[in-house]
PAMARVO-423216 format. One record per residue: residue number from 1; residue in three letters; x negated, y negated, z negated of N, C-alpha, C in turn. Coordinates in Angstrom, 1 decimal, always signed. Layout:
ATOM  pos  code    n_px    n_py    n_pz   ca_px   ca_py   ca_pz    c_px    c_py    c_pz
ATOM  NUM   Ala       X       Y       Z       X       Y       Z       X       Y       Z
...
***
This chain:
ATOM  pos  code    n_px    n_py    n_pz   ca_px   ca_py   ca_pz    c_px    c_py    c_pz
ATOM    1   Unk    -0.8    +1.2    +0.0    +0.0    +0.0    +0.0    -0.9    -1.2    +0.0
ATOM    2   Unk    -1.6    -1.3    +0.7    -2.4    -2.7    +1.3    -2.8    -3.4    +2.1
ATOM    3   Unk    -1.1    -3.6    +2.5    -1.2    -4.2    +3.4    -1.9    -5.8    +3.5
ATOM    4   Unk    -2.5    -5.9    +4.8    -3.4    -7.5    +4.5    -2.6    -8.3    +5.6
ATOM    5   Unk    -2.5    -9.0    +5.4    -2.0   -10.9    +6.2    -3.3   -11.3    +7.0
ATOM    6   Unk    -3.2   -11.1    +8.3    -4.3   -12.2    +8.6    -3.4   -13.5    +8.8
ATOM    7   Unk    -4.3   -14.3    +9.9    -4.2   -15.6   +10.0    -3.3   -15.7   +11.0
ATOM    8   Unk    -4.2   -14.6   +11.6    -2.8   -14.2   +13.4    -1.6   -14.0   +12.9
ATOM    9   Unk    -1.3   -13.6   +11.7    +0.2   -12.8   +11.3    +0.8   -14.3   +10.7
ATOM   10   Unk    -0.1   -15.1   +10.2    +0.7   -16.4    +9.2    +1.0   -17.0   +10.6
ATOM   11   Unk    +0.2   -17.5   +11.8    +0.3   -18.1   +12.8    +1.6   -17.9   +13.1
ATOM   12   Unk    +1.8   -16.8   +13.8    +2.8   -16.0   +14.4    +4.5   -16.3   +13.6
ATOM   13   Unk    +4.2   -16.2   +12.3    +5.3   -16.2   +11.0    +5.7   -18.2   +11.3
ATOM   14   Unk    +4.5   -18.9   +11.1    +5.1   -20.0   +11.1    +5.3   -20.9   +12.7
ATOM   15   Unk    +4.9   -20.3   +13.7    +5.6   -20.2   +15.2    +7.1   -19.8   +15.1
ATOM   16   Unk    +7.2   -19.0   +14.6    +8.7   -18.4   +14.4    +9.8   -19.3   +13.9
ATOM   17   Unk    +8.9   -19.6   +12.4    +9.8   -20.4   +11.5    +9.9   -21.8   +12.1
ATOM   18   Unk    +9.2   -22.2   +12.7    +9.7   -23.0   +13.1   +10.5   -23.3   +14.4
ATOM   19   Unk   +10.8   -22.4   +15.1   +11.4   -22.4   +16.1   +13.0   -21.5   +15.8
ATOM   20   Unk   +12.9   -20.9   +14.5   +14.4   -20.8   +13.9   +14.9   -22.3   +13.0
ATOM   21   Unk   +14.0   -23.2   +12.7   +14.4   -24.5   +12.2   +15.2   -25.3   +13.1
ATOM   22   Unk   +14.4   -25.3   +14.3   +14.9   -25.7   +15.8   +15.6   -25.8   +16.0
ATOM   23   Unk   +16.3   -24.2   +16.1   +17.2   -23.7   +16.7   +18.3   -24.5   +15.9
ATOM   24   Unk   +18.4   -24.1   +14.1   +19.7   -24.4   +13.6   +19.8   -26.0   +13.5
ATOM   25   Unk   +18.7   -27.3   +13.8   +19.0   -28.4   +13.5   +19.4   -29.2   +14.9
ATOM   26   Unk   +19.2   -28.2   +16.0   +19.9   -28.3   +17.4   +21.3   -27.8   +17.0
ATOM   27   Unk   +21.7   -26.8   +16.7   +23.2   -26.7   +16.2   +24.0   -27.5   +15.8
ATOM   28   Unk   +23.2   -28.1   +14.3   +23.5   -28.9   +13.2   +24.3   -30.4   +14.2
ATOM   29   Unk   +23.3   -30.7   +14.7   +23.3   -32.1   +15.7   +24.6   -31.9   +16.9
ATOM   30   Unk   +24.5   -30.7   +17.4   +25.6   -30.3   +18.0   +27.4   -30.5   +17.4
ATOM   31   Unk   +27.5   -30.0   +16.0   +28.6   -29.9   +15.9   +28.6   -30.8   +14.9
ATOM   32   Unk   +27.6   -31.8   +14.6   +28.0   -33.3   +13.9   +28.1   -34.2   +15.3
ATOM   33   Unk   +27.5   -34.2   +16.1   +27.9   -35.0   +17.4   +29.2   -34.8   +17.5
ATOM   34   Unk   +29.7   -33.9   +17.6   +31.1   -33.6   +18.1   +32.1   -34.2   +17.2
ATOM   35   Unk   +31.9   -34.5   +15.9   +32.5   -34.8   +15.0   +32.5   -36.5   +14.7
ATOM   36   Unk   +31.3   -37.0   +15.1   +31.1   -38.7   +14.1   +32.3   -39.3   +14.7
ATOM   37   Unk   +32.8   -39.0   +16.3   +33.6   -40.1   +16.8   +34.9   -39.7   +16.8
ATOM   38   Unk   +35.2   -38.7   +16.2   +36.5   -38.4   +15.7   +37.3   -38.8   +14.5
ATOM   39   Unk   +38.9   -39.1   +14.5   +38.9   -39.9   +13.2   +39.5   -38.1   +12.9
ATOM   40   Unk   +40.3   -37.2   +13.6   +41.0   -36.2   +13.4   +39.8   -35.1   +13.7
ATOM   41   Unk   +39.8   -33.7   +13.0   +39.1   -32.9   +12.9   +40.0   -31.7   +13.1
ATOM   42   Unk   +39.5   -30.7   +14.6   +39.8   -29.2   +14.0   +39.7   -28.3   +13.4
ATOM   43   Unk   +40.7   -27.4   +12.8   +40.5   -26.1   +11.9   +38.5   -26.1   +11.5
ATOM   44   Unk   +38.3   -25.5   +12.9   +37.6   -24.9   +13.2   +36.1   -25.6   +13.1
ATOM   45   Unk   +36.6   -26.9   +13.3   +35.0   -28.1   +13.1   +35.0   -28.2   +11.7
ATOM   46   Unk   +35.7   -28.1   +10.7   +36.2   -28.2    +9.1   +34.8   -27.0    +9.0
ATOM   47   Unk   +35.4   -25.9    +9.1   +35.0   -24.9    +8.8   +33.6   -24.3    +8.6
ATOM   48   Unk   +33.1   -24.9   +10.2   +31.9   -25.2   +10.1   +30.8   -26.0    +9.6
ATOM   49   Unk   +31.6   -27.2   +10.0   +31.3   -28.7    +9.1   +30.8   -28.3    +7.4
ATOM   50   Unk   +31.5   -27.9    +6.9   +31.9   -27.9    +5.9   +31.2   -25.9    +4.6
ATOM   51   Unk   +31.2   -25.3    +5.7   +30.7   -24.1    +5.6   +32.3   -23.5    +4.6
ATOM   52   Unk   +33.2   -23.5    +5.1   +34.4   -22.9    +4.4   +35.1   -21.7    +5.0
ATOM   53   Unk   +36.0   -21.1    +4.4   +36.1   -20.0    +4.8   +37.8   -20.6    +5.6
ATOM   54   Unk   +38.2   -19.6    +6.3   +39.8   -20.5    +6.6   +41.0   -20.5    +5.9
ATOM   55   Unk   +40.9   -19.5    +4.7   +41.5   -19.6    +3.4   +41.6   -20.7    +2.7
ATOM   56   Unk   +40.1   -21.0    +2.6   +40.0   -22.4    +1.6   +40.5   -24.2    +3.0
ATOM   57   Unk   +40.0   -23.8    +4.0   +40.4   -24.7    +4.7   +42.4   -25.2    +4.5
ATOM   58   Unk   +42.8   -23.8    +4.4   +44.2   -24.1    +4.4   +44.9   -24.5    +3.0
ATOM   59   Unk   +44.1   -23.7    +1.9   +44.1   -24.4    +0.7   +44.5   -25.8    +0.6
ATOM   60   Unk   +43.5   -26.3    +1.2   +43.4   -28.1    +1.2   +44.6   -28.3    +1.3
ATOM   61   Unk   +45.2   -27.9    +2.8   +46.3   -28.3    +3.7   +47.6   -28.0    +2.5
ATOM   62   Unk   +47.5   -27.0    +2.3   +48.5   -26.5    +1.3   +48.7   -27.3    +0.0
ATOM   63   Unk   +47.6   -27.7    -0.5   +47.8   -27.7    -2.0   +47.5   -29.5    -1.6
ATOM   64   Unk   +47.9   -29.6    -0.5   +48.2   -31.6    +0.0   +46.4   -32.3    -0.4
ATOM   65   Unk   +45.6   -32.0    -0.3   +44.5   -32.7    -1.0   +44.0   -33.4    -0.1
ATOM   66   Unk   +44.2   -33.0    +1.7   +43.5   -34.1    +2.5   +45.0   -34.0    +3.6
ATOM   67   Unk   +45.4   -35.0    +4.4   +46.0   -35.4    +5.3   +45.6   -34.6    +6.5
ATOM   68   Unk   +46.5   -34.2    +7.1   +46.6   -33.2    +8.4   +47.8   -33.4    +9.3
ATOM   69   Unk   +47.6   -33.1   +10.6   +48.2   -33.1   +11.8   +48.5   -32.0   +11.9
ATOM   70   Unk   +49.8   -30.9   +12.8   +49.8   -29.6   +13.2   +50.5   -30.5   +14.8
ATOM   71   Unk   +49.4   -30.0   +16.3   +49.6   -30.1   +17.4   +49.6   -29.0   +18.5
ATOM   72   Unk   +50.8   -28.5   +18.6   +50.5   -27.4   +19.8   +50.3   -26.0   +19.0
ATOM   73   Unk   +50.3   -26.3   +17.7   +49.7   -24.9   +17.2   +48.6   -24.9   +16.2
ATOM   74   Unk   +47.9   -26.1   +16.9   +46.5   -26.1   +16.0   +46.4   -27.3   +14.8
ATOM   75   Unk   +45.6   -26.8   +13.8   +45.5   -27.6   +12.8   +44.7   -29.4   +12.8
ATOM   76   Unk   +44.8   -30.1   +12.6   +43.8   -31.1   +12.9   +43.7   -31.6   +11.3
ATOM   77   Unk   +42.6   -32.1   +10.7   +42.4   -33.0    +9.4   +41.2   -34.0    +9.2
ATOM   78   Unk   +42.0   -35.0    +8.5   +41.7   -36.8    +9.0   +40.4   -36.4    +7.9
ATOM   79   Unk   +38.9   -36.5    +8.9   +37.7   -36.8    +8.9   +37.2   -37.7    +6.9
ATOM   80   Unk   +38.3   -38.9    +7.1   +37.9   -39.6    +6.2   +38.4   -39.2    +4.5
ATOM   81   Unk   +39.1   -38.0    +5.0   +39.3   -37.8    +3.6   +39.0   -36.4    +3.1
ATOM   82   Unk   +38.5   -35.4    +4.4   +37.4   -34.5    +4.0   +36.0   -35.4    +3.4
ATOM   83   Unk   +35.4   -36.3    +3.6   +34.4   -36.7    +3.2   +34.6   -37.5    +1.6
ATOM   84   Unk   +36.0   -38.1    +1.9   +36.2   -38.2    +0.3   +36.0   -37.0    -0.9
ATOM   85   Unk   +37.0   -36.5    -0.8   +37.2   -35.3    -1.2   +36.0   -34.7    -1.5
ATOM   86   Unk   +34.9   -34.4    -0.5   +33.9   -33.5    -1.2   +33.2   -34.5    -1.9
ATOM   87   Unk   +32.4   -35.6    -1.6   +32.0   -36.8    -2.6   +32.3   -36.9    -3.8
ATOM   88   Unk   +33.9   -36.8    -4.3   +34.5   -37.3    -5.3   +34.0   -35.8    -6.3
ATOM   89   Unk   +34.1   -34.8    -5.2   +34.0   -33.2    -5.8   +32.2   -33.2    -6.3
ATOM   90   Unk   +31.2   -33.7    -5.9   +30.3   -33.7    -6.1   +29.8   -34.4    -7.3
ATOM   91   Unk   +30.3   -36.2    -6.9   +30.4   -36.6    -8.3   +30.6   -36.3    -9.9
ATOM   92   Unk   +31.5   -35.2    -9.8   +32.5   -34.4   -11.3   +31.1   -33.7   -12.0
***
């Protein structure tokens, strides 16, 4: 059980890691771009945005804590008061 680390292996390790950092802060910028110029937010941008599951998403909806649209089927919820909400929630 001795295994050794060269320097090729750290190289390689931090080539990687950083090109998985990349990856997710290219995401990140992706589905915040889609979001700054919206005042209304979908299900599904929430979810992400926010790292929630779709239970807790409808929670909100249900137990009235942020303002919401239903159009065509789909959920929509007003941007400015998911940001409240988690603030105020962080604050406590």
């Amino acid at each position: 059980m001795n295994d050794m680390i060269t320097k090729e292996d750290l190289r390689q390790f931090g080539l990687e890691l950083l090109g998985n950092i990349g990856t997710l802060m290219t995401q990140t910028k992706e589905v915040q771009g889609e979001i700054v110029d919206q005042e209304w937010i979908k299900s599904k941008q929430v979810r992400t945005l926010m790292n929630m599951s779709p239970g807790s998403v409808q929670n909100l909806r249900v137990t009235q804590k942020i303002r919401f649209k239903k159009i065509l089927g789909s959920y929509y919820y007003n941007k400015v008061d998911l940001l409240k909400l988690f603030t105020d929630e962080r604050c406590k």
